[in-house]
N, CA, C and O of each residue as an XYZ file, in Angstrom:
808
protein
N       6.179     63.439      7.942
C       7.297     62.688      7.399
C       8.488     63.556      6.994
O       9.643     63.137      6.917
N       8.148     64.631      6.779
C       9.480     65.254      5.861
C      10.506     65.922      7.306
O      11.665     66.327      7.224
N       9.788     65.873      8.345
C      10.445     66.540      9.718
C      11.425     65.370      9.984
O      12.476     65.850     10.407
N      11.478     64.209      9.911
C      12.388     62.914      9.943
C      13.946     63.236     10.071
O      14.636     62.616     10.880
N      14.310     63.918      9.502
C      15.633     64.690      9.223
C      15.942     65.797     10.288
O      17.109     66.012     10.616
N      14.625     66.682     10.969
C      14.479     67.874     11.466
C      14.250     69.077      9.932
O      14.945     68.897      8.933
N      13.509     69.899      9.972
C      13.369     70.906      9.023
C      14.260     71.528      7.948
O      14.236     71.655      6.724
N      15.330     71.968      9.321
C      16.434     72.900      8.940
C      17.482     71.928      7.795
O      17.911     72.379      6.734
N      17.732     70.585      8.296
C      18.639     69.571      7.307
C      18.560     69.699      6.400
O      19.463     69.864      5.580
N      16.268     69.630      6.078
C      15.999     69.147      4.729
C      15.781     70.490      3.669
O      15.282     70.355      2.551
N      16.241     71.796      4.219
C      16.263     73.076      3.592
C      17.586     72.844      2.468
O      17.773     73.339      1.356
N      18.242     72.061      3.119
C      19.073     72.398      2.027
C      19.336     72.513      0.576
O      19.527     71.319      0.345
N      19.442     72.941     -0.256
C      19.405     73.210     -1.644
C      19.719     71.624     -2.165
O      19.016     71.090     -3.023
N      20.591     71.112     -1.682
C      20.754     69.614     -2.597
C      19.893     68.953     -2.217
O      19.392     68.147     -3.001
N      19.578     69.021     -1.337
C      18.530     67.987     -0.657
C      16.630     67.679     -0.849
O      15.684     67.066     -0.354
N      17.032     68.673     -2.004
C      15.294     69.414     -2.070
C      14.626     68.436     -2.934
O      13.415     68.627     -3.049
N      15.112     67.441     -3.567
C      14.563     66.134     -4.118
C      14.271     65.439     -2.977
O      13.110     65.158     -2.679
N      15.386     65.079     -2.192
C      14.808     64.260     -1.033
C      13.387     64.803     -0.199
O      12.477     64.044      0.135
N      13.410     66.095      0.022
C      12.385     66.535      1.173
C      10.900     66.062      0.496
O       9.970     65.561      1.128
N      10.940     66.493     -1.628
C       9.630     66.222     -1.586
C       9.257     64.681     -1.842
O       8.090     64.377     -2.089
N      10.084     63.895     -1.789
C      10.004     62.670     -2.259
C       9.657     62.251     -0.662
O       8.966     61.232     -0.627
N       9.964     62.777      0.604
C       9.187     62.350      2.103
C       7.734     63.071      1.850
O       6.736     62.536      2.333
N       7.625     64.170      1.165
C       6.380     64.457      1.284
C       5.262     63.711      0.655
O       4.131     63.602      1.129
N       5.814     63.066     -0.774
C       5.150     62.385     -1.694
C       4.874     60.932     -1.091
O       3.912     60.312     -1.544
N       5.761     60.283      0.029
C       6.017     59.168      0.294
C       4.958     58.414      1.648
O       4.799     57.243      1.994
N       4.291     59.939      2.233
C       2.960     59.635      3.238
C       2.188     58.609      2.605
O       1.615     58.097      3.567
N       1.991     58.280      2.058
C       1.098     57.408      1.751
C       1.312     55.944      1.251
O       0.515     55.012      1.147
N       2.798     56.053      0.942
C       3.709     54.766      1.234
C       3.452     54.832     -0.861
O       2.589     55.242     -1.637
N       5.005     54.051     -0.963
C       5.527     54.070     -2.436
C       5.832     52.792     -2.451
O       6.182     52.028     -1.552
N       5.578     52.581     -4.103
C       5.636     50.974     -4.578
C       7.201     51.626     -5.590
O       7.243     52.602     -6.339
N       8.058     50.876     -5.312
C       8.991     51.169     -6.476
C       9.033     49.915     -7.399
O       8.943     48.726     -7.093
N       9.187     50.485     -8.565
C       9.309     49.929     -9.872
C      10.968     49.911    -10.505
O      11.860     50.727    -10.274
N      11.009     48.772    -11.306
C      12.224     48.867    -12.382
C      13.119     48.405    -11.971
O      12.797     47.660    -11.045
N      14.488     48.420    -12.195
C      15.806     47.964    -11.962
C      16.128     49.109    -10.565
O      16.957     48.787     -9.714
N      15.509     50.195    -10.490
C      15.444     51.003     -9.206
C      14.945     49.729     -7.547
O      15.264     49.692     -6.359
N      13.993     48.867     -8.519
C      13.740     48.624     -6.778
C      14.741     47.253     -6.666
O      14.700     46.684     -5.575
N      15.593     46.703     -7.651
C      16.714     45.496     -7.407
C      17.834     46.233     -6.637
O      18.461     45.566     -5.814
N      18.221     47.806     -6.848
C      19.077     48.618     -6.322
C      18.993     48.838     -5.026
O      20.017     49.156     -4.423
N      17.637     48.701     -4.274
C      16.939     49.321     -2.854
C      17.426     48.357     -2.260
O      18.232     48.484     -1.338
N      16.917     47.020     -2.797
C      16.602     46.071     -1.941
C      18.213     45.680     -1.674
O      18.583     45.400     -0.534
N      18.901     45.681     -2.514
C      20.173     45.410     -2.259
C      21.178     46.256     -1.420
O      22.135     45.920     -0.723
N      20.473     47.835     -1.814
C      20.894     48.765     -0.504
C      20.929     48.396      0.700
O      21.908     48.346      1.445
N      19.457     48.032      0.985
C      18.448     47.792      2.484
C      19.647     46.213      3.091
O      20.431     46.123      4.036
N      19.312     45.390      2.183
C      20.528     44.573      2.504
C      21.985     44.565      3.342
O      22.471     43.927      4.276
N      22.336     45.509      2.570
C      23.826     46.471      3.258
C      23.304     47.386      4.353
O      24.153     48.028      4.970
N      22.173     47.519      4.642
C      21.948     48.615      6.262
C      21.869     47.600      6.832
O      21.647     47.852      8.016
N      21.936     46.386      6.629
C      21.271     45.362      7.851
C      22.820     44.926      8.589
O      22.986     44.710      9.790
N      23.815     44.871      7.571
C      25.187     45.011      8.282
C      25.536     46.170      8.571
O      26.550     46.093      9.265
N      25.240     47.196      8.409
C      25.903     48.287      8.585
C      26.016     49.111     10.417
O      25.164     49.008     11.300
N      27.041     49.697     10.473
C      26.768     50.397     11.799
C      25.369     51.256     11.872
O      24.684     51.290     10.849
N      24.934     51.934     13.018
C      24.237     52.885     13.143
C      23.903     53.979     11.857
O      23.083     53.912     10.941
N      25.195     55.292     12.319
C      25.739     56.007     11.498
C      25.486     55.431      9.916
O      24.697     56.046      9.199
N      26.099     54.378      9.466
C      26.288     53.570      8.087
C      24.510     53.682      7.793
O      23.959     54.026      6.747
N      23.953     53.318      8.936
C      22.760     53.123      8.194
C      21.823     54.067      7.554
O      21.065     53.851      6.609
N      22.066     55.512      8.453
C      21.403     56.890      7.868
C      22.170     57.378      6.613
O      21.857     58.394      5.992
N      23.091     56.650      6.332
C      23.767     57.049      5.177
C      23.661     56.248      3.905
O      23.967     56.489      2.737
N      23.218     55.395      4.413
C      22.917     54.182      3.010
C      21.353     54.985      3.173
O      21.042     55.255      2.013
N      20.644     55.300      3.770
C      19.210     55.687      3.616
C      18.941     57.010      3.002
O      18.097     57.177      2.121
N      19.763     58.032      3.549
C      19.834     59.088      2.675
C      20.592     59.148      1.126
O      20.582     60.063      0.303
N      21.118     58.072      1.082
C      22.067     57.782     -0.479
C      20.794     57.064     -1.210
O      20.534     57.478     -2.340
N      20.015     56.073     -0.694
C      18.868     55.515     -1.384
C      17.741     56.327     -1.695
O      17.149     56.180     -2.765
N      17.254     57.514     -0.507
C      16.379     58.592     -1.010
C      16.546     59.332     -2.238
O      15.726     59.458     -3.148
N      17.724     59.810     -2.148
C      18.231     60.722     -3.347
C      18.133     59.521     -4.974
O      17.653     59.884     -6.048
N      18.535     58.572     -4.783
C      18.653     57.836     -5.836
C      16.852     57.559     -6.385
O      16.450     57.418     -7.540
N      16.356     57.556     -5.589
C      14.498     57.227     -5.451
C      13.888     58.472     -6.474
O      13.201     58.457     -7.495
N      14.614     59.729     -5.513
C      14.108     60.550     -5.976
C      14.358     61.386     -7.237
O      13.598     62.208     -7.748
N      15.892     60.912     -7.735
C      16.625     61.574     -8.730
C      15.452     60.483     -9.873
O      14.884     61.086    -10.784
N      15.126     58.561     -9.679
C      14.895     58.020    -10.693
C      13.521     58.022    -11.153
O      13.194     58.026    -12.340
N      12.576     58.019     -9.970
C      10.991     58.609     -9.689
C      10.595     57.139    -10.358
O       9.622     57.156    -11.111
N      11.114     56.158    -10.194
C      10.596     55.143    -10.704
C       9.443     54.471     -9.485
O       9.524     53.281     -9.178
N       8.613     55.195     -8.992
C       7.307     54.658     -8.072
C       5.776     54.883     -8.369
O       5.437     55.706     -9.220
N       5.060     54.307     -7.819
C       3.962     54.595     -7.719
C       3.124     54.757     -6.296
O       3.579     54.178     -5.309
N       1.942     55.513     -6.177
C       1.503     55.884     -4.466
C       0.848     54.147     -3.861
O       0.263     53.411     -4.655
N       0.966     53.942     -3.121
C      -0.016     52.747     -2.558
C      -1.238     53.167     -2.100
O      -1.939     52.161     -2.212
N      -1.906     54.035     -1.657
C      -2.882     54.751     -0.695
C      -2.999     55.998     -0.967
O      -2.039     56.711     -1.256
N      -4.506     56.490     -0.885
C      -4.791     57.818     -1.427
C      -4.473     59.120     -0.293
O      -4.492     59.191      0.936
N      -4.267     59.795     -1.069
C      -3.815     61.285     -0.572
C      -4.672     61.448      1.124
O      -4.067     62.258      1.826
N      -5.699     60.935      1.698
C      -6.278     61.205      2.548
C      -5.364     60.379      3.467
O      -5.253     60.874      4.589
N      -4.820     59.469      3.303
C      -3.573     59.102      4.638
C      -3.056     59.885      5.097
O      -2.441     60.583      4.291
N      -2.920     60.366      6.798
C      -2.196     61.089      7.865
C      -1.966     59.823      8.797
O      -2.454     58.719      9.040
N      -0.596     60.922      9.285
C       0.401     60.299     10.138
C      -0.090     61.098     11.364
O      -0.360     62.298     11.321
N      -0.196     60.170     12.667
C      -0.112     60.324     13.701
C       0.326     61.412     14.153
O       1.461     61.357     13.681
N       0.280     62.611     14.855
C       1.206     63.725     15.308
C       2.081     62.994     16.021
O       1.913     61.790     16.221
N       3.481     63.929     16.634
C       4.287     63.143     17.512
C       3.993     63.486     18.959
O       3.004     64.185     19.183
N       4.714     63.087     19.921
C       4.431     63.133     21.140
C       5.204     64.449     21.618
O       5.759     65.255     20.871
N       5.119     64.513     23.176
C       5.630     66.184     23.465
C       7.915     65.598     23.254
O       8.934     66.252     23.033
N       7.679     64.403     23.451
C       9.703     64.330     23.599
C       9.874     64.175     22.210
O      11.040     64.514     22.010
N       9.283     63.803     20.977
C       9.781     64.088     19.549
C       9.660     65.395     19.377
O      10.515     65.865     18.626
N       8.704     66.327     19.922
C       8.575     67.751     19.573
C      10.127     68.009     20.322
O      11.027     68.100     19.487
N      10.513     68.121     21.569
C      11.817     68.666     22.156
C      13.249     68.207     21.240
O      14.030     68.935     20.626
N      13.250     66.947     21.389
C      14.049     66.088     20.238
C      14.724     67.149     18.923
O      15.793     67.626     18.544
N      13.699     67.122     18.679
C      13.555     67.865     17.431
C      14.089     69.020     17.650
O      14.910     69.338     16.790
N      13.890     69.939     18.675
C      14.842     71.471     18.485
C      16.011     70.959     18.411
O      16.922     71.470     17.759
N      16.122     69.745     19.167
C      18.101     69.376     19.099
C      18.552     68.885     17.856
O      19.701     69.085     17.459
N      17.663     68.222     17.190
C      18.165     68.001     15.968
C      18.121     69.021     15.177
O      19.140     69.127     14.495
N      17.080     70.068     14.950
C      17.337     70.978     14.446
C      18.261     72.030     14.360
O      18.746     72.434     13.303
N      18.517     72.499     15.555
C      19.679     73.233     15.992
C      21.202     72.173     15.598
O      22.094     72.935     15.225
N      21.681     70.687     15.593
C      22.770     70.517     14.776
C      22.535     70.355     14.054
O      23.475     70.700     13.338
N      21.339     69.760     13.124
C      21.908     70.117     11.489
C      22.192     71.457     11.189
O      22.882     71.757     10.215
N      21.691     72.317     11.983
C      22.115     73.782     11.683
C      23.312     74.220     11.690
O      23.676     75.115     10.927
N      23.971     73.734     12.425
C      25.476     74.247     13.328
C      26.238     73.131     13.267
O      27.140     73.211     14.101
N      26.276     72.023     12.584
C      26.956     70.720     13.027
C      28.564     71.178     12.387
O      29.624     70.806     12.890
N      28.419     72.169     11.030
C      29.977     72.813     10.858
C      30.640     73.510     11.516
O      31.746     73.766     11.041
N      30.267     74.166     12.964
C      30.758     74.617     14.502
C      30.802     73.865     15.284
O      30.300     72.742     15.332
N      31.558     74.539     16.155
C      31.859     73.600     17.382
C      30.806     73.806     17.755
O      30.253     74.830     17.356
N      29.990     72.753     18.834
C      28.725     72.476     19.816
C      28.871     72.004     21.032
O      28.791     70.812     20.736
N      29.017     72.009     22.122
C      29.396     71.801     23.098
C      27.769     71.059     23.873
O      26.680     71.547     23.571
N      27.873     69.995     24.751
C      26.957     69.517     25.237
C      26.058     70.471     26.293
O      24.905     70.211     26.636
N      26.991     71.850     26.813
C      26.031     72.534     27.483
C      24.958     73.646     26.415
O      23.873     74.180     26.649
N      25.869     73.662     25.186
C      24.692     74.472     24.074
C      23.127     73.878     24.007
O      22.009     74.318     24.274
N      23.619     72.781     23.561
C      22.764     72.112     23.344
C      21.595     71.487     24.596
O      20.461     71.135     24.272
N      22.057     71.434     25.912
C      21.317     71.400     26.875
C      20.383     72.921     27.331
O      19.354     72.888     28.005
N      20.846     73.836     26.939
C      20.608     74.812     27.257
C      19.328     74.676     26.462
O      18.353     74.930     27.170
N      18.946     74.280     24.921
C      17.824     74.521     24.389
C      16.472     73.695     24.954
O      15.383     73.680     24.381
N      16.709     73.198     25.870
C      15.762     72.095     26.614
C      15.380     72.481     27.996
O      14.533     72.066     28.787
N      16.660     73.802     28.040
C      16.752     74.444     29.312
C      17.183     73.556     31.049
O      16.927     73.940     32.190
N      18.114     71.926     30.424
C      18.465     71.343     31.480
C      19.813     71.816     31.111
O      20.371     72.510     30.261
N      20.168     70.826     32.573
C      21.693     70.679     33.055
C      22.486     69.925     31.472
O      22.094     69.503     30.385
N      23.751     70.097     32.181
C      24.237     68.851     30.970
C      24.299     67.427     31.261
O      24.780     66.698     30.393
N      23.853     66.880     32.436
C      24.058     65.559     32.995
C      22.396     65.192     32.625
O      21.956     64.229     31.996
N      21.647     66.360     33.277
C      19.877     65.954     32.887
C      19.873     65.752     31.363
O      19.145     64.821     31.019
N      20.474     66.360     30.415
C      20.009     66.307     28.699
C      21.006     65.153     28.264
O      20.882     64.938     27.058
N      21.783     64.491     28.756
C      22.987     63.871     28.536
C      21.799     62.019     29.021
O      21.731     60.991     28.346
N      21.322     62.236     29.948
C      20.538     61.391     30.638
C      19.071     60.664     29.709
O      18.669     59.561     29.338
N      18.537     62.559     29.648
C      17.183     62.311     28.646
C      17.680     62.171     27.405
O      16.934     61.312     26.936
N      18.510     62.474     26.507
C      19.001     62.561     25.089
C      19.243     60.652     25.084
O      18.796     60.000     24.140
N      19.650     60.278     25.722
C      20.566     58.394     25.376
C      19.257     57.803     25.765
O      19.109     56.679     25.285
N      17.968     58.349     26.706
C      16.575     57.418     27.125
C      15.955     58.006     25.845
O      15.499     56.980     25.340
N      15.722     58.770     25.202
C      14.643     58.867     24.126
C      15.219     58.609     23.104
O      14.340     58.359     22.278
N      16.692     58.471     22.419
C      17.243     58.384     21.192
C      18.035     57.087     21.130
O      18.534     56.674     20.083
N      18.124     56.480     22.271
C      19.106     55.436     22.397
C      20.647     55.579     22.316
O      21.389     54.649     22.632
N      21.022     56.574     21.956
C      22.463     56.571     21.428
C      22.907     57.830     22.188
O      21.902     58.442     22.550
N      24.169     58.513     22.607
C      24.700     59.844     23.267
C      24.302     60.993     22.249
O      23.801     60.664     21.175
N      24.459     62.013     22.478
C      24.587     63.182     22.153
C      25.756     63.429     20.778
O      25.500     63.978     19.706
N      27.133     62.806     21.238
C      28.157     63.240     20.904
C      28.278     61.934     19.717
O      29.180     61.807     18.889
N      27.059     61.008     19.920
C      27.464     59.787     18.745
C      26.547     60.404     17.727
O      26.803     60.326     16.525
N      25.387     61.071     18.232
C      24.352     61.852     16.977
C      25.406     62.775     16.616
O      25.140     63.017     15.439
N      26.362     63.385     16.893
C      26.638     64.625     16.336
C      27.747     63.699     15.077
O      27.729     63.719     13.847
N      28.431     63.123     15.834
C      29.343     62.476     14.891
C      28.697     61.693     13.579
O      29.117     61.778     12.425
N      27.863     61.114     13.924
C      26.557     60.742     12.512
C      25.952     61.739     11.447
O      25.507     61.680     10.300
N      26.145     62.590     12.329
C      25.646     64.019     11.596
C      26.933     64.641     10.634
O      26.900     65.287      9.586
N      27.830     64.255     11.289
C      28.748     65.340     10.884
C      29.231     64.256      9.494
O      29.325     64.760      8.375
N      29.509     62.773      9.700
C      30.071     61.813      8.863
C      28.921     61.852      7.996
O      29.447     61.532      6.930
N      27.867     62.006      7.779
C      26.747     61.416      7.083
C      27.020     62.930      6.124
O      27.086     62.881      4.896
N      27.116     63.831      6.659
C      27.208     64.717      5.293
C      28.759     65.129      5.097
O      28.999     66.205      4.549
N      29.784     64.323      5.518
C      30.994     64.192      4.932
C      30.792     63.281      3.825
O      31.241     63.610      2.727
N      30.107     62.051      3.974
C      29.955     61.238      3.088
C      28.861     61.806      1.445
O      28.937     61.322      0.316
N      28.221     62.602      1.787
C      27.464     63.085      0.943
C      28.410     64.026     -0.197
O      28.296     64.222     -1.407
N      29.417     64.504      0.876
C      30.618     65.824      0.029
C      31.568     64.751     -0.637
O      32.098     65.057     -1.705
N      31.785     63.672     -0.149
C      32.607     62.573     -0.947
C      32.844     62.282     -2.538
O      33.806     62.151     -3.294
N      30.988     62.248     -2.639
C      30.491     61.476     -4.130
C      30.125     62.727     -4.296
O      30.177     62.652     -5.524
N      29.796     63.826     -4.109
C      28.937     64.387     -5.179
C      30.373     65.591     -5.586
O      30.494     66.105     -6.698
N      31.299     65.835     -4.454
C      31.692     66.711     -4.911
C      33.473     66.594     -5.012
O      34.050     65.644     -4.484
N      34.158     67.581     -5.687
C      35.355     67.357     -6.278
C      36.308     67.622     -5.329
O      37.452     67.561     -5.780
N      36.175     68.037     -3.565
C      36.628     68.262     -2.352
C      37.916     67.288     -2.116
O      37.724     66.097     -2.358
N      39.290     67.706     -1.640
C      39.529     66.561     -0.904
C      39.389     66.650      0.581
O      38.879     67.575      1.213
N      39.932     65.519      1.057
C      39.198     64.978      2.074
C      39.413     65.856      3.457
O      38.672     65.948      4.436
N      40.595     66.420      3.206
C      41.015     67.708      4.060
C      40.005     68.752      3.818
O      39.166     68.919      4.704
N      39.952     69.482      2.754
C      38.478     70.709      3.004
C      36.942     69.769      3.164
O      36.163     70.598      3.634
N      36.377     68.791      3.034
C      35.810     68.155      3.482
C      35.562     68.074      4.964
O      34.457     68.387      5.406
N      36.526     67.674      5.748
C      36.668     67.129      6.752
C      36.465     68.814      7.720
O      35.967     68.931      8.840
N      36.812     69.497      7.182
C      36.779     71.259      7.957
C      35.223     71.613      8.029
O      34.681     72.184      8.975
N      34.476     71.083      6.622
C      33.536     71.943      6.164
C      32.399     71.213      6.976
O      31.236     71.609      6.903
N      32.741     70.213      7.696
C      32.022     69.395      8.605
C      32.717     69.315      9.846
O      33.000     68.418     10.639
N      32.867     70.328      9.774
C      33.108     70.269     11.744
C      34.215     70.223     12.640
O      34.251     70.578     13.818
N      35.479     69.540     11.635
C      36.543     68.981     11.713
C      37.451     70.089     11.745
O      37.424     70.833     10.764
N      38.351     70.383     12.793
C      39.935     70.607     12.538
C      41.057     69.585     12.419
O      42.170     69.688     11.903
N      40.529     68.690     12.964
C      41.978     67.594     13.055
C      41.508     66.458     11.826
O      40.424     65.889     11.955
N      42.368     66.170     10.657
C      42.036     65.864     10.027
C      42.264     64.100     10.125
O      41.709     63.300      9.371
N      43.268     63.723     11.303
C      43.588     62.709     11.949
C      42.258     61.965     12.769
O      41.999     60.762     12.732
N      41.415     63.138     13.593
C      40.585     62.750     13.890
C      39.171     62.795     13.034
O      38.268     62.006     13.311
N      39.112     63.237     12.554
C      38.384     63.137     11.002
C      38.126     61.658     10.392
O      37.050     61.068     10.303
N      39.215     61.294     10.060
C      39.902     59.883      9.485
C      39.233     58.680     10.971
O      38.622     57.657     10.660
N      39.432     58.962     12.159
C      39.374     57.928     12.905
C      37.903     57.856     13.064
O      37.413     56.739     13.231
N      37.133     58.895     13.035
C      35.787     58.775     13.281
C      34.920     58.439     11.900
O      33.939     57.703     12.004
N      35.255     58.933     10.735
C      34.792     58.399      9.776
C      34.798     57.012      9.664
O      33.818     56.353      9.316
N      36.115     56.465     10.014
C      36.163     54.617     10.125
C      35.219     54.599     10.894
O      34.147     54.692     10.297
N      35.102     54.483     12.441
C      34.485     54.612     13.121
C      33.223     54.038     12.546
O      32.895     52.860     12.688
N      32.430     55.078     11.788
C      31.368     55.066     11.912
C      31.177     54.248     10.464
O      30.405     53.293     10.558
N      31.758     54.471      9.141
C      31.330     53.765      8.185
C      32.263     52.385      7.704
O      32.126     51.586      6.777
N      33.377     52.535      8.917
C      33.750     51.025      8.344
C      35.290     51.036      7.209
O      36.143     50.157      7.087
N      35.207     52.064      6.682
C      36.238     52.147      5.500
C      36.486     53.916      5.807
O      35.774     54.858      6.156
N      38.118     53.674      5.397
C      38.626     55.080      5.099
C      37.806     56.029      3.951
O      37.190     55.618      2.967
N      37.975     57.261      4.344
C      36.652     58.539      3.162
C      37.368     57.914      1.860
O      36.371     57.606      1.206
N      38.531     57.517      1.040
C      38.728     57.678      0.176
C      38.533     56.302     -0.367
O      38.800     55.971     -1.523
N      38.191     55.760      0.285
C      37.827     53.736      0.049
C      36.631     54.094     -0.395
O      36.239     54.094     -1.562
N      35.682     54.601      1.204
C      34.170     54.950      0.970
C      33.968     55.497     -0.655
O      33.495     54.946     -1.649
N      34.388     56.455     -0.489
C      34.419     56.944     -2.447
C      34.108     56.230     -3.472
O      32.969     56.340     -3.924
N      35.026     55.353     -4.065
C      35.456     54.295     -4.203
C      34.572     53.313     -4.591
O      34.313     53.245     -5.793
N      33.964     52.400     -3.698
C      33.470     51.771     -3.381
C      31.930     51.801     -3.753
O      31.126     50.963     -4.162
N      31.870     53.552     -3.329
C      29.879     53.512     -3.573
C      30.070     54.042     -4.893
O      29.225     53.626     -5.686
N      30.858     54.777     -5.342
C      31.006     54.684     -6.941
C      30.724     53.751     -7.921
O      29.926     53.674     -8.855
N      31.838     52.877     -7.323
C      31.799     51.310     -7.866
C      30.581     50.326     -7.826
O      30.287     49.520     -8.709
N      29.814     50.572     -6.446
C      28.408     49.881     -6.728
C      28.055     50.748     -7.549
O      27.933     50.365     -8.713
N      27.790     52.113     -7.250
C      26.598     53.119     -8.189
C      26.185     52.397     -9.897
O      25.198     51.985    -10.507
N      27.921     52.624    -10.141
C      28.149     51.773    -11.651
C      27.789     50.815    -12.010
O      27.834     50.615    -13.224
N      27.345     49.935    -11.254
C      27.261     48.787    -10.892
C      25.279     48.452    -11.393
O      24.542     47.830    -12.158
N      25.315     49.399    -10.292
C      23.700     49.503    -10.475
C      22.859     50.240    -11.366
O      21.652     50.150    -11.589
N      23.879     51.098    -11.896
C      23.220     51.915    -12.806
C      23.106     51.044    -14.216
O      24.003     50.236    -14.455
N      21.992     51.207    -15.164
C      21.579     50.629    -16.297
C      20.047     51.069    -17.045
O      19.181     51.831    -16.615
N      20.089     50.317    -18.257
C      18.725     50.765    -18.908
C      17.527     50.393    -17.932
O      17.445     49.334    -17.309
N      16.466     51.602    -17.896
C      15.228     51.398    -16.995
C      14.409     49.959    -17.818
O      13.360     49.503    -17.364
């Protein structure tokens, strides 16, 4: 479970609530409190949401799970998960390798190269095993932790928009709509305004 992300993502120093809260979560979690009126109302909003929108309302709900620890286990520690198959193992170097690099440029032959195809063969296999292009994962990748630098940190939207990948801050702006629906400084805004919203006595 905690590979879900790819490895390298979930290294990250902020993120280190989330990774053990996938580790804790094998065995499936009952949430409790005014925490699980917050989920469900999250989960709600992924059901409209784009693609992109939706790994981002999911990683905004992990962190909140894991910052409130308001759960309990359903099933004992002896639950295992299935291994994956040999195309989630390949998958996976590609995801690993952009969360690694998603603040550089990446070019579709880099990234074919780690699979050791063409760029038309990984361009082909990448949209049959993931459903979506190459260049729409990267942009999910890149918006999903623009959106993370939004709320947590005091950035504007210009060093933001660099520190994810971005030189053009025009195109920055068009793909962020794009993908979540509202301009970065609405987005702000907005999940603030629920946060507040939702936040209260346990």
């Amino acid at each position: 479970m905690p590979d879900i992300f790819g490895s390298t993502f979930l290294h990250l120093p902020e993120l280190q609530q989330v990774k053990e809260l996938l580790v804790k979560c094998a065995p499936g979690l009952k949430i409790t409190g005014t925490l699980k009126t917050m989920a469900a109302s999250t989960i709600e909003k992924m059901t409209m949401a784009s693609a992109g929108g939706k790994m981002i309302c999911l990683l905004l709900l992990m962190e909140e799970i894991a910052e409130r620890k308001k759960y309990t286990p359903l099933s004992s520690k002896g639950f295992m998960q299935s291994p994956g198959d040999a195309d989630r193992q390949k998958i996976k170097l590609v995801f690993d390798y952009t969360f690694r690099h998603y603040t550089e440029k990446i070019t579709i032959k880099m990234v074919a190269g780690i699979l050791n195809m063409t760029r038309q063969s990984f361009c082909r296999y990448f949209k049959n095993t993931t459903k979506k292009t190459y260049i729409r994962f990267l942009m999910e990748v890149r918006i999903g932790a623009a959106c993370r630098l939004l709320v947590e940190d005091e950035k504007n939207v210009s060093e933001i928009s660099y520190e994810c990948g971005y030189n053009n801050i025009s195109h920055f702006n068009h793909q962020f709509r794009f993908i979540t629906g509202k301009k970065p400084l609405a987005y702000k805004k907005d999940y603030l305004h629920n946060s507040n919203l939702s936040a209260g006595p346990e």
